[in-house]
N, C-alpha and C positions, 0 to 999 in steps of 0.2 A: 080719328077716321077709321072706317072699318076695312079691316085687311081683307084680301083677296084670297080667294079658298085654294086649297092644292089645285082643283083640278081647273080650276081659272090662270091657274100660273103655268100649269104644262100646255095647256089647249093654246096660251101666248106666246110658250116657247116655240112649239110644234108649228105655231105661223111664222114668226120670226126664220126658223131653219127654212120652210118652202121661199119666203121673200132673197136670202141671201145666195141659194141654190140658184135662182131666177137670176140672179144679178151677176153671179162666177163668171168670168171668160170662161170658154174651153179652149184648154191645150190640143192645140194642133197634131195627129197623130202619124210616126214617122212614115214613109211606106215601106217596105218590106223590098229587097233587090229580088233581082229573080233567082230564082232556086239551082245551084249548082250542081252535078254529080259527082261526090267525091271518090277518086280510083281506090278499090279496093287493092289493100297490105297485100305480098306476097308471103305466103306460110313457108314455103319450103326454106330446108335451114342451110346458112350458107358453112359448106364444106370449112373445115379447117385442115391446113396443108402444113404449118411451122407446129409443131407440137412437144417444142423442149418444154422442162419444167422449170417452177420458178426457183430461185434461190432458196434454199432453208439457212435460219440460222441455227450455229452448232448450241446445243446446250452440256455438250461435257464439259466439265469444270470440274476436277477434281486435284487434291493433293497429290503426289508419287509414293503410294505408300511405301513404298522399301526403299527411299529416300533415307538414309543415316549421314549426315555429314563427319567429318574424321573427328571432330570435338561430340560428336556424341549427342550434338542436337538434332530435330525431327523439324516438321514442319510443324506440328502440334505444340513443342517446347519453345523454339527459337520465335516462333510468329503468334500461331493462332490463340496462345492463352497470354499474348499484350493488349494490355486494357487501354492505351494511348495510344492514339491513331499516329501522330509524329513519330516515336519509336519504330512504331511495325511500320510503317511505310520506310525508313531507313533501314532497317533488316530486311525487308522488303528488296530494298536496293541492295544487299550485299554480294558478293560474288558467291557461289559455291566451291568452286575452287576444279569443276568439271569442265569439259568443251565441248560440244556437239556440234555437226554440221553447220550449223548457223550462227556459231563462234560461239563466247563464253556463256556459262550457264549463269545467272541470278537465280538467288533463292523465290522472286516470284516467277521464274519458269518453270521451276519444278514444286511450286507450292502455289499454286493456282489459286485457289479454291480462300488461303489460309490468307493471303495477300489480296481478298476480293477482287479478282481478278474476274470473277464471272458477272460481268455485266454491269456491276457497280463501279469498277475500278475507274482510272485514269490513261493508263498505256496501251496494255496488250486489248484490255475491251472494248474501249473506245475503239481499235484499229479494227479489230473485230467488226466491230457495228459498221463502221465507216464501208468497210469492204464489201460485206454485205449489202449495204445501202446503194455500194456502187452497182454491184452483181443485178438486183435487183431493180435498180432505173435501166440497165440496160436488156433485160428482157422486158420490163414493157413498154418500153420505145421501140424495138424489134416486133413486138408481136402489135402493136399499135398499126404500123408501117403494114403488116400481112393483112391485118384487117382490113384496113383501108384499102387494099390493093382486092380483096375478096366480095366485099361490099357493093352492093346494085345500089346505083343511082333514085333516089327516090322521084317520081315526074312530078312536076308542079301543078300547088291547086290553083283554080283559075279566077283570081279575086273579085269580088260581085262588083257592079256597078255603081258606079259615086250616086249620090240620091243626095238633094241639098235639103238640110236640117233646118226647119224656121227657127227663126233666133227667138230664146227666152228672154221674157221680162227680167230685165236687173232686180237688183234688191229693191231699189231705188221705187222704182216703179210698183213694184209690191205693197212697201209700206204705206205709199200713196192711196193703192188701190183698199187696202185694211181700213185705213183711215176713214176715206169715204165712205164704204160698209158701214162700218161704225157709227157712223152722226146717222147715216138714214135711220137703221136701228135705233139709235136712240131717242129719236123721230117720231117712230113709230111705239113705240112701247110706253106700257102706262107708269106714272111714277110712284113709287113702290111708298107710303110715308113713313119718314123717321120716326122710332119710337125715343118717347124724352127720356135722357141717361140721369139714373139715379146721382144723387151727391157722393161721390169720392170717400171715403172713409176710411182711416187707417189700420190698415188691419195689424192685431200685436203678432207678433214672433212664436208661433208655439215651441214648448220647450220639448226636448228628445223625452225620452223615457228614464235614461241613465240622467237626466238631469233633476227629471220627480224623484225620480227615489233619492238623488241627494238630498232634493229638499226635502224629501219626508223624512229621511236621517235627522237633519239641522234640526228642526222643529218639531220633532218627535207628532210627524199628522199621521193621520191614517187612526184616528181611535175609529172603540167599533159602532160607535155611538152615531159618529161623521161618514162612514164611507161610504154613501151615497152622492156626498156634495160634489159630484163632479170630478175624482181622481179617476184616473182610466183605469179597466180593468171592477169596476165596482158592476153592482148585478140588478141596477136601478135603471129608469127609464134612460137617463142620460148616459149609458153608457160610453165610452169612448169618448166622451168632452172634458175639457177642463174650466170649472169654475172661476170665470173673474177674479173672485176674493185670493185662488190660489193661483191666478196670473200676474196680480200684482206683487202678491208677498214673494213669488219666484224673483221679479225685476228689482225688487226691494235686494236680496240676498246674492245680485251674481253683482250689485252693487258694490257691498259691501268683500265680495269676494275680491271684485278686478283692482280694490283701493289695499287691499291685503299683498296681495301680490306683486303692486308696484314699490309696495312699501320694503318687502324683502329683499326685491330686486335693488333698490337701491341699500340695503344695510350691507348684501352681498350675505344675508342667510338663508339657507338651505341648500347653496349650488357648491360643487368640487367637496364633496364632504368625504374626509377619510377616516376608514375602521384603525386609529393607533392601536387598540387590542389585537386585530392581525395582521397590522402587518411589521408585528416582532417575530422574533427567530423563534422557531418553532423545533422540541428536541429530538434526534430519531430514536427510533423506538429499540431501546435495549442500549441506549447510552445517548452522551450530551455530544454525539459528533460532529456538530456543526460549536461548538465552542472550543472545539481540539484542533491545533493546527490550522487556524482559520488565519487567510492572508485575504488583509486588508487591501482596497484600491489607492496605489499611490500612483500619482501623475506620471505621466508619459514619459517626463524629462529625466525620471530616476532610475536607478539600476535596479537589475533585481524585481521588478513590479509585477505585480499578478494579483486578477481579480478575485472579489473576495468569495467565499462559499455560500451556495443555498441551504437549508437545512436537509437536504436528500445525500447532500455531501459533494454535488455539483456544483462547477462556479456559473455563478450568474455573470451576464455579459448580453450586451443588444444584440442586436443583428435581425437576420431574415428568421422568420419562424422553421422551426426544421423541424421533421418526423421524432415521434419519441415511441422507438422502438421496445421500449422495457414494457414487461408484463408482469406485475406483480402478482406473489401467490396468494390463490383464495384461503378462505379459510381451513378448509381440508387438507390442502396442499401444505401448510404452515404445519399443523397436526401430525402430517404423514412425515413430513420434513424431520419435527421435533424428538418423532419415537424412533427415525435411524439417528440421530444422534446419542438419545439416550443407548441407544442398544451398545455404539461404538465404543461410550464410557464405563458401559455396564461390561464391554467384551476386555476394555482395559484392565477393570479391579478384581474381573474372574483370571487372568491370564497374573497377575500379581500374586492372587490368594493359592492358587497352583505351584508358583513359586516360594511362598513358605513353609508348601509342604514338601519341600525339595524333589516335585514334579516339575517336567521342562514343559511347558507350554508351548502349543501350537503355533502361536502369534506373539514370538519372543520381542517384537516390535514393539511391542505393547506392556514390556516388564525393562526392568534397569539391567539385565544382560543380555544380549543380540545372541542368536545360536548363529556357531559357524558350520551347521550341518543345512541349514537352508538356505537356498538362493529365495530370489525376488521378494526380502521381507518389504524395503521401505525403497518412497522414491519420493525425493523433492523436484515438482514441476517448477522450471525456472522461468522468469521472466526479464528480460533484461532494463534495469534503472526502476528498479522496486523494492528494493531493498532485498533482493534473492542472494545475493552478495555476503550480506552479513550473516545470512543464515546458514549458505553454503559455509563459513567460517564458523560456524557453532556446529555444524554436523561433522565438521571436517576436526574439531579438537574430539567431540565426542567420540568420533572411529578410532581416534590415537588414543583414546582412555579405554574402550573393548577390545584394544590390541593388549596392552597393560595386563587387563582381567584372565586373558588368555595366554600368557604365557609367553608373549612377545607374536603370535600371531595372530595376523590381519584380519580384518571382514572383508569381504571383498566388496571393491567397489568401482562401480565404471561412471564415466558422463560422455554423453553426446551432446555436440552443440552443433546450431544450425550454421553457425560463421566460423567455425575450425572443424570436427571431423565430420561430420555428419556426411557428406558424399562418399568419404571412404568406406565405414563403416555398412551403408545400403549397397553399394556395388561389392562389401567383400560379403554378405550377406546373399548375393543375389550368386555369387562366384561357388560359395559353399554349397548351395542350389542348383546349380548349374543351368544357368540361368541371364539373360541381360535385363538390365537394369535401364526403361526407359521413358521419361519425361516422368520420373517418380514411382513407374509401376514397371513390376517383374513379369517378365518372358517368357516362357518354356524356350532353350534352343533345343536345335535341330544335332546331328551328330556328328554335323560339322560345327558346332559353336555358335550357329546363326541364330537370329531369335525370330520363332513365329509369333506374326502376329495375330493371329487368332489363335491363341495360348496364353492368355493372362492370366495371374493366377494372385492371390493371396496370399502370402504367407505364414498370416496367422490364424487362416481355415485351417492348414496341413496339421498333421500330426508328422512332426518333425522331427529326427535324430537330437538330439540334445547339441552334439557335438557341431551338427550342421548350422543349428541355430544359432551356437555361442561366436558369433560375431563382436569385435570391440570385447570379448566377457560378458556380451549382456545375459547369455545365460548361467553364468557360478555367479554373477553378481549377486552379494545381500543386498547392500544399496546402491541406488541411480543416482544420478543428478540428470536431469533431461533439458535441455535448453530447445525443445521442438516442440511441434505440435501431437495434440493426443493421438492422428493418425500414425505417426513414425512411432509413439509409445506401442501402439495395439501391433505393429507391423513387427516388432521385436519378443510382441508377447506379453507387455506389462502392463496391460490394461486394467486388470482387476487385482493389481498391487494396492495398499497402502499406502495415500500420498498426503502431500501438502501443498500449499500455493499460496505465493502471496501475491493484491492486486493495489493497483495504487489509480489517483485519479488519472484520466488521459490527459487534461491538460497540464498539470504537473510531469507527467513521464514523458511527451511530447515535446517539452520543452525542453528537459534534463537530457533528452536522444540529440535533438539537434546538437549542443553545445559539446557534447561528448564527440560529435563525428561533422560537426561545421567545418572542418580543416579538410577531411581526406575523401566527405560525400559534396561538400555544396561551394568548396571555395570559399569559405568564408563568408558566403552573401550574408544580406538581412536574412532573417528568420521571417519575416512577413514577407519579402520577395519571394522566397525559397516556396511557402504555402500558396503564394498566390499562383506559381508556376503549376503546381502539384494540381492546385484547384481547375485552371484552365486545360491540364493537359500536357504542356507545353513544357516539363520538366525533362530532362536528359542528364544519363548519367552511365557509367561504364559500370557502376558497380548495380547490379539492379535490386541490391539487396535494401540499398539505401533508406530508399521511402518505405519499405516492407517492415524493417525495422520502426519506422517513427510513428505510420500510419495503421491503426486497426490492428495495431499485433497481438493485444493481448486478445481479443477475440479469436485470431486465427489459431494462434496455442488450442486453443479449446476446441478445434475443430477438429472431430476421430475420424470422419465420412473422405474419404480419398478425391471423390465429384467433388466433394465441397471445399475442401482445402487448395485445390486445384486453383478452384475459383477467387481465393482469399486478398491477393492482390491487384483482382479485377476492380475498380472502384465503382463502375456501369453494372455488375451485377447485384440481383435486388439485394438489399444488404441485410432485410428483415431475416432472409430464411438462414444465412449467417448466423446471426443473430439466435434464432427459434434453437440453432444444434448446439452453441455457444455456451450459453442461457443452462439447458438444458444439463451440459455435461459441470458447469460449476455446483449446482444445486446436485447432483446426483454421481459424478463420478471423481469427486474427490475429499477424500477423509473429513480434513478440515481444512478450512481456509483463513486468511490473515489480510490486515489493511495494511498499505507501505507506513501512512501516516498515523496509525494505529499500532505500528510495530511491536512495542513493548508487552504491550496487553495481549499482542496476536502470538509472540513466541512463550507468553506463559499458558497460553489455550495449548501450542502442540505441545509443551513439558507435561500437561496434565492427561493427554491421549500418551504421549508418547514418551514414556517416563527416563528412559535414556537419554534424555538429551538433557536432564536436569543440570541444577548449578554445579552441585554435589552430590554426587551418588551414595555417601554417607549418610548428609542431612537427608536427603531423599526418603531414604529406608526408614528413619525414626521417624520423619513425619506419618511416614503411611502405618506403621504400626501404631501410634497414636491415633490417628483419623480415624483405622479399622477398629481400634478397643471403643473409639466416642460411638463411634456407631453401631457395635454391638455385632457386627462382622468375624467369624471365628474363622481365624488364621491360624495358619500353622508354627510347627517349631521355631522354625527357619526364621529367626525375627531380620535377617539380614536380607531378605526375599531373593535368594542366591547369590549374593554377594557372599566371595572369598572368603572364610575365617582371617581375620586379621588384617582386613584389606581396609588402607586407609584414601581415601580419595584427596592425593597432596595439592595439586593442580587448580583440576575444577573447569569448569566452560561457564564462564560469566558470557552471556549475550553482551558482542560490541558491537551498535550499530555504525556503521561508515558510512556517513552522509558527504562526500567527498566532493568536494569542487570541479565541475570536469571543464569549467570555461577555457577555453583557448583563444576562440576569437570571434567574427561574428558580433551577433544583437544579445544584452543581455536580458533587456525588459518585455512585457510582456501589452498591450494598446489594444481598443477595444475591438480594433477589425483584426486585430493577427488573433484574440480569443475566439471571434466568428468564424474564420478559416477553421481554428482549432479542433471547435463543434461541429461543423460541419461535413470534417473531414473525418472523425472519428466517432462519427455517429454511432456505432457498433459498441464503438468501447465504451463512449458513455451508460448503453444500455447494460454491459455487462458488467460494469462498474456500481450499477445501481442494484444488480440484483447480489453484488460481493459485500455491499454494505447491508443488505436486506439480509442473507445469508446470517453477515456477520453479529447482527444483532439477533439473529433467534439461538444462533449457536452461545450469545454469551446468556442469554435465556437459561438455555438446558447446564450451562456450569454451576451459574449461580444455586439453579434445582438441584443439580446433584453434590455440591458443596453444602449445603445445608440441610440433606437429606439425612 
């Protein structure tokens, strides 16, 4: 039948809309009340008569700075630099041991600020707020009460008259009303006729694009003979379509792919597949250290237990993923690294060759006699449960062998430790100065003895009296032993001595600390109670040196920056930047270094810088005059490289390492969450642990180079 043209279908709509218009109810329209006059506001402004102000709250909050309690603690010592909130809130509580108007003093009365007491706290702030909040409801319910009492009456508006609203049609009656419109309409209008619907046909699936170009892979299509038939992307009429012939041969091949794939899945090939070529033990670079000293995982139930080593020389162990603070050196940095080593080895064989010309050498540290005309030759960096111990006993026979050399007189030599003098030594240092000594930094006092505190001072900026400075001996000293951090070394003036160090892993040293002081730091707990406590917080202990010792020590040692050291048993501060000064002074401010579990290999590295500490000071001498003839090296007379005419070395310092049992009581195995604790708590150390075995691999680099040079 013939369809009705556009404008035959609007001119029908166009009638339909008049016919339905005609047929609408109209809604009944409200009436309007009569029109009110609403009384005009008065402007003028009502007087205020009560004009107190409100409360303010106080914001001073500060510590008492000339607060000294009679033990010599600050608010800054005793409070503000505890990393555990339990601790300082209980020093917090402690008495001072003063009285004031309002009876006894506590340390957070006169350490406000250190005891968070400004606003965050619990006691004094809270009462603060509270008071305030009182202060303040009560001025404005007071001044609420004057307002109201000042305040004009407002007059009432006079509400229009009720007017009755015709009631609306329900819904009900609505759809009624739609309905009927509708059939008239329908009525009226002419019937539009169906056009007959094609037969249904199934249309195929077009395939993506990434699925042609498999197929064109598979069956090598696309010649150039064919690319017109229909591949998309061809520059023929048909472009954009796909040919039949290569819609079927696709349905042909995702055939044969879905029956490939069930097949596999059932043999169980290609899924879970592991590289066995990586993941064997891989060796570090400048020695096989992950097949040295490597402790395998034995079960829980057994003594003694500990997880086995990565190839980095870290032990592997589950847990939560934790930050990995280490920065390895690029390649320049390796380079720059390699030529101060070479130059240290090269400063050892010229300080030698000096000596067989029966010249005394600047850097007698560095030849098989010590001069006792200089202070600060050598200093061994200690660290405690690393085998510092056995070396401290190889230095300690070799000072009794250049006592011999000389005539029965000594080198001189001192040590500071962090846990026996080392508090005496900084206050008789700060006394020699005239000076106090406090929360680790010096004073200028006053001339009564008081210490200002806006006078701090350095004193290893000063150009110091000698005599002022020789505190403990550390200025006649030849050799140190330091059991502290590089800042107390600089603080004493021996920062750019000649040193050694040896470093071990932390979870090996971690564990070796506990068992050594499980008796007198922790009562004997578990060792995984004891961590878990540390971890939460929630540790307590009289001695506070305890956890300092077991946790992140050897990074603190490494720390020369006074701010930073400060900060070293905060466990809340960021621990990278630790870390960055750490890092930083291993690679660069000490001579050579040593692995605990490396030992043997690491005191034949300082024999070879450090030619005095050999086995034999005999053997010694022939070796290097042989070495120097292999190598074409022209030495002097002196084949003895100042060794005594006639001097036989009877004795000798054979290297004994003391790997000594220290269990007492306590846990002795090691399980996989007390390792996580481990790690997590000495996250510091591990990083510096990784840059002492990277160290130590380039330093055995440059021996190897200069032993076959």
């Amino acid at each position: 039948p013939e369809m009705p043209t556009t404008q035959e279908l609007e001119e029908l709509e166009e009638k339909q809309g008049l016919e339905e218009a005609a047929e609408t109810p109209q809604i009944p329209q409200i009436p309007k009340g009569p029109e009110t006059e609403t009384p005009e506001m008065s402007t003028t402004p009502v007087k205020r008569i009560w004009s107190a102000k409100a409360p303010q709250p106080s914001d001073v909050c500060e510590d008492e700075s000339t607060f000294v309690h009679s033990n010599l603690q600050t608010c800054l010592s005793f409070v503000a630099r505890v990393g555990r909130p339990m601790l300082k809130a209980a020093r917090c509580g402690q008495s001072t041991g003063m009285v004031d108007d309002k009876g006894e003093q506590l340390f957070k009365d006169v350490c406000r600020k250190s005891c968070d007491m400004c606003g965050t706290g619990v006691t004094a702030a809270e009462r603060e707020k509270e008071e305030y909040g009182e202060e303040l409801e009560e001025f404005q319910e007071k001044q609420g009460e004057e307002e109201a009492a000042e305040t004009p009456e407002m007059p009432q508006i006079p509400k229009a008259p009720e007017t009755e609203t015709p009631e609306m049609p329900t819904t009900q009656e609505l759809e009624e009303l739609e309905e009927k419109q509708g059939l008239e309409e329908a009525a009226e209008t002419p019937q539009i006729p169906q056009m007959p619907k094609a037969p249904e046909t199934e249309t195929p699936e077009m395939p993506t694009t990434q699925e042609l170009e498999e197929l064109e892979e598979k069956e090598e299509l696309g010649e150039e003979g064919n690319q017109d038939d229909g591949v998309i992307g061809s520059d023929g009429d048909n472009e954009g379509e796909v040919s039949q012939e290569d819609l079927d041969l696709w349905e042909e091949l995702k055939e044969e792919e879905n029956a490939s794939e069930e097949e596999e899945a059932e043999s169980g090939v290609g899924s879970n597949i592991v590289d066995n070529e990586t993941s064997g033990e891989e060796g570090h670079e400048g020695g096989d250290f992950s097949s040295e000293g490597k402790l395998d995982v034995s079960p829980v139930s057994e003594e003694d237990s500990l997880p086995s080593r990565s190839p980095d020389g870290s032990f592997e162990g589950p847990g939560e993923q934790l930050p990995d603070y280490f920065v390895p050196l690029t390649p320049i940095e390796r380079d720059v690294l390699k030529e101060k080593l070479r130059g240290i080895l090269s400063a050892t064989k010229n300080s030698l060759i000096l000596n067989s010309s029966k010249l005394e050498s600047h850097q007698s540290q560095k030849t098989l006699v010590l001069s006792q005309k200089s202070p600060k030759l050598f200093m061994h960096l200690q660290q405690q449960q690393t085998g510092s111990d056995s070396i401290d006993g190889l230095i300690s026979c070799a000072l009794d062998r250049q006592k011999e050399l000389h005539d029965g007189a000594a080198i001189g030599y001192s040590f500071i430790s962090e846990d026996r003098n080392l508090e005496f030594c900084m206050n008789d240092l700060a006394n020699r100065l005239g000076a106090s000594l406090i929360d680790g930094e010096f004073y200028k006092n006053d001339q009564q003895g008081n210490a200002l505190m806006n006078a701090k001072f350095d004193p290893s900026s000063l150009d110091i009296p000698f005599e002022a400075r020789n505190a403990c001996d550390t200025s006649e000293a030849s050799v140190m032993g330091y059991c502290t951090s590089l800042d107390v070394v600089r603080t004493f003036g021996w920062q750019d001595v000649d040193s050694i160090a040896i470093f071990e892993n932390p979870v090996e040293r971690t564990h070796r600390v506990y068992q050594l002081t499980a008796q007198e730091c922790y009562g004997c707990k578990d060792f995984k109670d004891v961590l878990r406590q540390i971890n939460d917080e929630t540790f307590t202990s009289d001695d506070g040196s305890c956890v300092a010792r077991m946790i992140g020590h050897q990074a603190a040692l490494l720390l020369s920056s006074p701010h930073l050291h400060s900060k070293a048993n905060d466990l809340s501060f960021p621990q990278e930047h630790i870390v960055e000064e750490a890092v930083r002074n291993l690679r660069e401010g000490i001579t050579w270094i040593g692995l605990a579990d490396r030992i043997e290999e690491s005191v034949a590295g300082f024999k070879e810088v450090f030619p005095w500490l050999a086995d034999n000071l005999n053997g010694a001498a022939l070796f290097l005059k042989q070495e120097f003839a292999k190598r074409g090296d022209r030495v002097g007379t002196d084949v003895n490289f100042a060794l005594p005419e006639n001097y036989i070395d009877e004795h000798g310092c054979v290297f004994e390492h003391r790997n000594e049992d220290h269990y007492t009581c306590g846990s002795r195995g090691i399980d996989e969450e007390t390792l996580s604790l481990i790690k997590k708590l000495n996250m510091r150390d591990l990083a510096v642990y990784k840059a002492a075995v990277e160290r130590f691999a380039i330093q055995n680099e440059v021996l190897t180079e200069y032993r076959l040079s």
